[in-house]
FIVOBA-539418 format. One record per residue (C-alpha): x, y, z; residue in one letter. Coordinates in steps of 0.02 Angstrom, whole numbers, plus 50000, padded with zeros to 5 digits. Layout:
<recs>
REC       X       Y       Z   res
REC       X       Y       Z     a
...
</recs>
This chain:
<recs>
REC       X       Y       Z   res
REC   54146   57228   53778     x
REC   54353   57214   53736     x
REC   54451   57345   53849     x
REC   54520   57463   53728     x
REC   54591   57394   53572     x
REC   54695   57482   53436     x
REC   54648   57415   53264     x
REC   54751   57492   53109     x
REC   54700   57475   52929     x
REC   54745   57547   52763     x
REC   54612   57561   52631     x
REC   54714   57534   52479     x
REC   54781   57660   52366     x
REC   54592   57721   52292     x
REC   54499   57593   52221     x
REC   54386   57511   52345     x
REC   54406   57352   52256     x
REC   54594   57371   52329     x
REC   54542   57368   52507     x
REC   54568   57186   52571     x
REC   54453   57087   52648     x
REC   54535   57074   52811     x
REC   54497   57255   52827     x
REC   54367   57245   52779     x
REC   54305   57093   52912     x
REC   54413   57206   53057     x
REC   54299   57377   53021     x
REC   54143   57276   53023     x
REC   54208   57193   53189     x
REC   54257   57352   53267     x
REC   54165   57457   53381     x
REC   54190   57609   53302     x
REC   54284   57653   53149     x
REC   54403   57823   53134     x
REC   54451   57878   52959     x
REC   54606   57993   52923     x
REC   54506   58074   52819     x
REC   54351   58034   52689     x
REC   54419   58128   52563     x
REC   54478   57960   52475     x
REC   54385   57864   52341     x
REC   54389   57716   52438     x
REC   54285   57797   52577     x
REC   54117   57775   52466     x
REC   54171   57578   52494     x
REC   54132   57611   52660     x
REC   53979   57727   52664     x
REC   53878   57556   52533     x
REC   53929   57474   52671     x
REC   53840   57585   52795     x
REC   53962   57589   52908     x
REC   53952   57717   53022     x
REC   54111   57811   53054     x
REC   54197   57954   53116     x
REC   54343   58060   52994     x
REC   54483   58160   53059     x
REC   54468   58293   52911     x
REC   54409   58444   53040     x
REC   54575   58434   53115     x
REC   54637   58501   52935     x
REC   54555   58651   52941     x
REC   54644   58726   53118     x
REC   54823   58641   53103     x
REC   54972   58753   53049     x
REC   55049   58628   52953     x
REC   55039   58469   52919     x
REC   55131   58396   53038     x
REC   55036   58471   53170     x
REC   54880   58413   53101     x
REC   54950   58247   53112     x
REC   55021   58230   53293     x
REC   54845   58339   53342     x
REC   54728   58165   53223     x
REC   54883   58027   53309     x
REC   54832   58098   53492     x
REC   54634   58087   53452     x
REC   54658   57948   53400     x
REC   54770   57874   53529     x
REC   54614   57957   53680     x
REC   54483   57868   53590     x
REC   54546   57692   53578     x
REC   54588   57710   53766     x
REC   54396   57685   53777     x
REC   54311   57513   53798     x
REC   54299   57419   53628     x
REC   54382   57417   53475     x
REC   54413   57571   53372     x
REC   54483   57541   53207     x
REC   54585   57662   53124     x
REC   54576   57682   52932     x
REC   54727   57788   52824     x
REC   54746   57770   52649     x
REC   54860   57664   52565     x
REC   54953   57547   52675     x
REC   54972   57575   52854     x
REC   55146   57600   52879     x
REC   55206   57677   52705     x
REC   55212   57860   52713     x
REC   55076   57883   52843     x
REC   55149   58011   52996     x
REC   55011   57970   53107     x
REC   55022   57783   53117     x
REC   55207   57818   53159     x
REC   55169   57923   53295     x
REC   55032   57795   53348     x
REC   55145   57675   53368     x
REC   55279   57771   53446     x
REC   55147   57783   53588     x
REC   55129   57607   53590     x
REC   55296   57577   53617     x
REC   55324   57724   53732     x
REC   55129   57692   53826     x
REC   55089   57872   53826     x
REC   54939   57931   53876     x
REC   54865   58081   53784     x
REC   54746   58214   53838     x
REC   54678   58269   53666     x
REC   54488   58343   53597     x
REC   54396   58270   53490     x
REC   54390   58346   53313     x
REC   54218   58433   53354     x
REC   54282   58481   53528     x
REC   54118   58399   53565     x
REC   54205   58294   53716     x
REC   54298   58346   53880     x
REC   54479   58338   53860     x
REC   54547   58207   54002     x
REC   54650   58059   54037     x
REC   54624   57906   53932     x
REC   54675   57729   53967     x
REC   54802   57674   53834     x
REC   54748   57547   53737     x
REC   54766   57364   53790     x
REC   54805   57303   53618     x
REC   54888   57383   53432     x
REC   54867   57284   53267     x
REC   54918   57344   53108     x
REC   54833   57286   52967     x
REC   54927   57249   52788     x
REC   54837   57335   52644     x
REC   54885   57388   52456     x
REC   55011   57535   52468     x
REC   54993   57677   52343     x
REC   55165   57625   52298     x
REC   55102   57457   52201     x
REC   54967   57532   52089     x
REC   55129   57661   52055     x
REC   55249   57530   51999     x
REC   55095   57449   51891     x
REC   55061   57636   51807     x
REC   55244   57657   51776     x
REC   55288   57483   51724     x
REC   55448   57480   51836     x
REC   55535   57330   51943     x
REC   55568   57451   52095     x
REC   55712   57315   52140     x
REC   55770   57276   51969     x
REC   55749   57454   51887     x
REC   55810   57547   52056     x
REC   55690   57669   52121     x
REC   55714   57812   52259     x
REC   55572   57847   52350     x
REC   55555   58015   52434     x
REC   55439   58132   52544     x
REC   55421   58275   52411     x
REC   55391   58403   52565     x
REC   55567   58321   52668     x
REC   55670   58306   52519     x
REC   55651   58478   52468     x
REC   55656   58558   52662     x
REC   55814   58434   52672     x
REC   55917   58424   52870     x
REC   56006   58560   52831     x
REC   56006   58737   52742     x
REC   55947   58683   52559     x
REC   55871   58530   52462     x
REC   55939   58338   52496     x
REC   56050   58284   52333     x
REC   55948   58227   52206     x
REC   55986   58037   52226     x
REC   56077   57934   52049     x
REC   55912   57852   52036     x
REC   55760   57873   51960     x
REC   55659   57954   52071     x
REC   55472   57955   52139     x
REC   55402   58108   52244     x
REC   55265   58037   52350     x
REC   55130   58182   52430     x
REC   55143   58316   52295     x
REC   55005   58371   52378     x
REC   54963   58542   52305     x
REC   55030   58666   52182     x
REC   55142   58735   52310     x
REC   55242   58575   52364     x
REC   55262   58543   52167     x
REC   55324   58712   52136     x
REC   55450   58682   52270     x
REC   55486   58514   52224     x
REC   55542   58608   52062     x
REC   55659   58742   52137     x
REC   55734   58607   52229     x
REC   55751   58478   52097     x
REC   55824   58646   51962     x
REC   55983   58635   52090     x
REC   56040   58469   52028     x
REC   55925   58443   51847     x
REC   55908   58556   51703     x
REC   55740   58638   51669     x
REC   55688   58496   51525     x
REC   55732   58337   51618     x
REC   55584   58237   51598     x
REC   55443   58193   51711     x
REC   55295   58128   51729     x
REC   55134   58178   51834     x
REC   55022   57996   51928     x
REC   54865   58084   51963     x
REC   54744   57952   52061     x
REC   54870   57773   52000     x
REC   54759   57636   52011     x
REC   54566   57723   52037     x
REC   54488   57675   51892     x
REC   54415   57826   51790     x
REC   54530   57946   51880     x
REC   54702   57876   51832     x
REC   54800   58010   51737     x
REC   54978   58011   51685     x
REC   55050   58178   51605     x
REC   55220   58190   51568     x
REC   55304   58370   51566     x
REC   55477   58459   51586     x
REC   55532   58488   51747     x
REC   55512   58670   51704     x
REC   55318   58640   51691     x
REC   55295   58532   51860     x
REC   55204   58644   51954     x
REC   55086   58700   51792     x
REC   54968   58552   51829     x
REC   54818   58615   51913     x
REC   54737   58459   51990     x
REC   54860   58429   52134     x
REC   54808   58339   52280     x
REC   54842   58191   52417     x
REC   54832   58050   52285     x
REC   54965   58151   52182     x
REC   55133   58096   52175     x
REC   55285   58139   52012     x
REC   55403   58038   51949     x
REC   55583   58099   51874     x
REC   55669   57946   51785     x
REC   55818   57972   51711     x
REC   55884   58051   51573     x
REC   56019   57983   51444     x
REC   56132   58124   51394     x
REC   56309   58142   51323     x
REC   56303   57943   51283     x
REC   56262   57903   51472     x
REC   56135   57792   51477     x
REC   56107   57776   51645     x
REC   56131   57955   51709     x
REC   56031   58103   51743     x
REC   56142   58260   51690     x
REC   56174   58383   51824     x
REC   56243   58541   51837     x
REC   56352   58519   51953     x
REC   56403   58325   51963     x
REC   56549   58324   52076     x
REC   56406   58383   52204     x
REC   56361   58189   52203     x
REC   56512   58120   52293     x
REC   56555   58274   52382     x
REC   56384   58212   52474     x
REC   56442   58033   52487     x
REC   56599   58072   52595     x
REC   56508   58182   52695     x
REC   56414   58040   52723     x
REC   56572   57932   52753     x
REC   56665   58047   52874     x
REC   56486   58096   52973     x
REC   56454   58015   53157     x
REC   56377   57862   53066     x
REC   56508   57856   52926     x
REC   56623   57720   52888     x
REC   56744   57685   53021     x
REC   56893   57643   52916     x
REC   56864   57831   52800     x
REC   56841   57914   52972     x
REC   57015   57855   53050     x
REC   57126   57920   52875     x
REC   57216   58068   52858     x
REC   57327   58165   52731     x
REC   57466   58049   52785     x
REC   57365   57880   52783     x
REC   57316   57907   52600     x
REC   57480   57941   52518     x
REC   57495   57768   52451     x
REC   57335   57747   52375     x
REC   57361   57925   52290     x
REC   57531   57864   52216     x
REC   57438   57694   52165     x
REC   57316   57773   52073     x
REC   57420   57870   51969     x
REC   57547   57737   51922     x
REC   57382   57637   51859     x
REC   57320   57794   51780     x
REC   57485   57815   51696     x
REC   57469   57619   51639     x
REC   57295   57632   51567     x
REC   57376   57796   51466     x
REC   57532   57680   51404     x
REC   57397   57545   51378     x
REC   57318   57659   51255     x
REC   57142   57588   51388     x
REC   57017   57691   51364     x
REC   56885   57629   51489     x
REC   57017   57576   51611     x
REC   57082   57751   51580     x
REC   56902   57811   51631     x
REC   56906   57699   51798     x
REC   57070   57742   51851     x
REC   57036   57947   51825     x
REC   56874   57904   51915     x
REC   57009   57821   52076     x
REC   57100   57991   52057     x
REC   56955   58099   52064     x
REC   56899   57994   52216     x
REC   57054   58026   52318     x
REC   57062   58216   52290     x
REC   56879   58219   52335     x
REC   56926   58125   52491     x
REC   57066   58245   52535     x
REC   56959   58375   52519     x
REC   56824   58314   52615     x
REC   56972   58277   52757     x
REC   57021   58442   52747     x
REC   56832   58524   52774     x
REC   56802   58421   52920     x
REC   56957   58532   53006     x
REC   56863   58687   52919     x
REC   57052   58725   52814     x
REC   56971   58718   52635     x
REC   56843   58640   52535     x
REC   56821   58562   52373     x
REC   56752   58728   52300     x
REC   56900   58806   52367     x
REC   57024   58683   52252     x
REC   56927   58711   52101     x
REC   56913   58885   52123     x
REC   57083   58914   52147     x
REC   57165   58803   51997     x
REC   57017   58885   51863     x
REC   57091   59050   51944     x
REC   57261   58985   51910     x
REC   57215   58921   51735     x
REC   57138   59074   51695     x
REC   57286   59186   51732     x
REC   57415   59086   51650     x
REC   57338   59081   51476     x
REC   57323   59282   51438     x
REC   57324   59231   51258     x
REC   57127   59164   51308     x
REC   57081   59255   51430     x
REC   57173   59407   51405     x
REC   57256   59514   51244     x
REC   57422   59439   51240     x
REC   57482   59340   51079     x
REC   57546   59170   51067     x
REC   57560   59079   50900     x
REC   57660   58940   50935     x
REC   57664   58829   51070     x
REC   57855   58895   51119     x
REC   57738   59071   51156     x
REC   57631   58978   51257     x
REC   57772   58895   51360     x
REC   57849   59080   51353     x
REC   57701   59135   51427     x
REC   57652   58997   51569     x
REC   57840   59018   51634     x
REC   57823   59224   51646     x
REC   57662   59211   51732     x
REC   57730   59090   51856     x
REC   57883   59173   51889     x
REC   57773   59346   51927     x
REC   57663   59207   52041     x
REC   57804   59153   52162     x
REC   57880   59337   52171     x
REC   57696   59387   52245     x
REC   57692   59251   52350     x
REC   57877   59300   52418     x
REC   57802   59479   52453     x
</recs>
């Protein structure tokens, strides 16, 4: 019998006709055969078969969250194919696309850790296992083709983000990752929970009817379902589960074809330069300054000023775009040294704009522009003499 051997395979992304036959071949060579869980259409493939085999769903029931149910099934896992033989692991989908517990599998490959796990039943003594003297990984169907196939989309032609609906919105930080300028696909929507806060997250950057669209079971024939919805009705579907993933394309609005509208679009490439200027930025936008960008400032507005003269519309767009760009990167210069913030330089000049036009904002009169001038030179006279006090 073969010393302990690691076998991984994905069963497709439902359909048992989707499983390949080298998986197939490898779980009828195997020893013994461990399933993520049998709660997968393509699991009956396996039970015509009459193959006997073991599934990992128990550990669902006593895990806190899902990622401890995952390291808890990757450490099982890992103990058992320490034994003589071949154990052959199956996930759904493909091995290596969005599966947490082949990635910490093979993190222990690389690291050779031993684990000291139970089995799912606790019906084995936790000890020491043998690591396994051999991992292969298996290529399969991902759930992401029979997705492209239900949506009719060239993920490299179209563009396509791809996202972890639970990571994006948890985000690294204190609130939801920016919604990227893509369409986008939320993998593992699995329950009515993760969609509702998939929602709140995606309300922050998309308005409350932004399309989207529901892939209940892509590519299981009979159980395929595609509802489209608002994003204000996400979380209304009631059939949820681990072979659920939603899709937000984009949405054409104010003649932008190619643009999702936000409520707050300058969020976009406040994101990007925080990006830039991070520990694994750019290294040219991490060594300027104030000082260092003065000449691209004063560039920018002489070409501005020539696409005005020019009478240019769209090269007036692009160069207000440049403009935009370099106060954005001053801005993002000046956070990083904690002195102000974009928010701060808006908020200040709509404060400013506010106050010097009482004949808005206020009850003053001006019916001419000579009263407006009037009034924009009063109200910045009464400006500097608070700022000299």
């Amino acid at each position: 019998m073969d010393m302990g051997k690691l076998w991984i395979a994905g069963l497709g992304p439902g359909s048992p006709e989707a499983i390949t036959t080298e998986t197939i071949a490898a779980i009828e060579t195997a020893d013994r055969v461990v399933l993520r869980t049998a709660v997968h259409p393509a699991a009956a493939k396996l039970d015509a078969m009459e193959i006997d085999y073991t599934s990992c769903d128990g550990f669902y029931e006593n895990g806190k969250s899902f990622q401890e149910v995952y390291e808890s099934i990757a450490d099982y896992v890992w103990a058992e194919a320490g034994k003589d033989g071949i154990l052959c692991y199956c996930v759904p989908g493909h091995p290596m696309v969005a599966e947490e517990t082949v990635r910490l599998l093979m993190q222990k490959a690389s690291a050779g850790i031993d684990s000291r796990p139970a089995a799912p039943e606790a019906t084995t003594t936790p000890g020491q296992r043998e690591a396994p003297s051999e991992v292969q990984v298996y290529t399969a169907v991902s759930f992401l083709d029979s997705m492209f196939l239900s949506l009719g989309i060239d993920p490299i032609q179209d563009g396509l983000a791809i996202l972890d609906a639970a990571r994006f919105f948890t985000g690294d930080g204190d609130g939801p990752l920016p919604l990227p300028m893509l369409p986008c696909l939320f993998a593992q929507v699995y329950d009515t929970l993760i969609a509702g806060e998939l929602k709140l997250a995606l309300l922050e950057d998309a308005p409350p009817e932004a399309e989207a669209l529901i892939l209940h079971h892509a590519g299981v024939e009979g159980e395929e379902e595609l509802i489209p919805c608002t994003l204000a009705e996400l979380d209304h579907f009631k059939k949820f589960d681990h072979l659920t993933s939603v899709f937000l394309p984009l949405t054409a609005t104010s003649g932008a074809s190619n643009r999702l509208e936000r409520p707050h679009p300058l969020d976009a490439m406040v994101e990007v330069f925080r990006r830039l200027l991070g520990p694994n930025g750019c290294p040219w936008d991490r060594e300027q300054t104030h000082e260092s960008l003065k000449p691209y400032l004063v560039e920018e507005t002489q070409e501005t000023i020539e696409a005005i003269d020019e009478k240019d519309m769209t090269h007036l767009k692009e160069e207000l775009g440049d403009i935009l760009l370099q106060v954005v990167f001053h801005c993002a210069l000046a956070e990083g040294r904690g002195d102000f913030d974009v928010n701060d330089v808006i908020a200040g000049v709509t404060d400013k704009l506010i106050r010097r036009h009482p004949h808005v904002f206020g009850g003053e009169q001006a019916d001419s522009p000579e009263d407006v001038a009037a009034i924009w030179q009063r109200v910045k006279a009464a400006e500097r003499q608070a700022e000299s006090t």
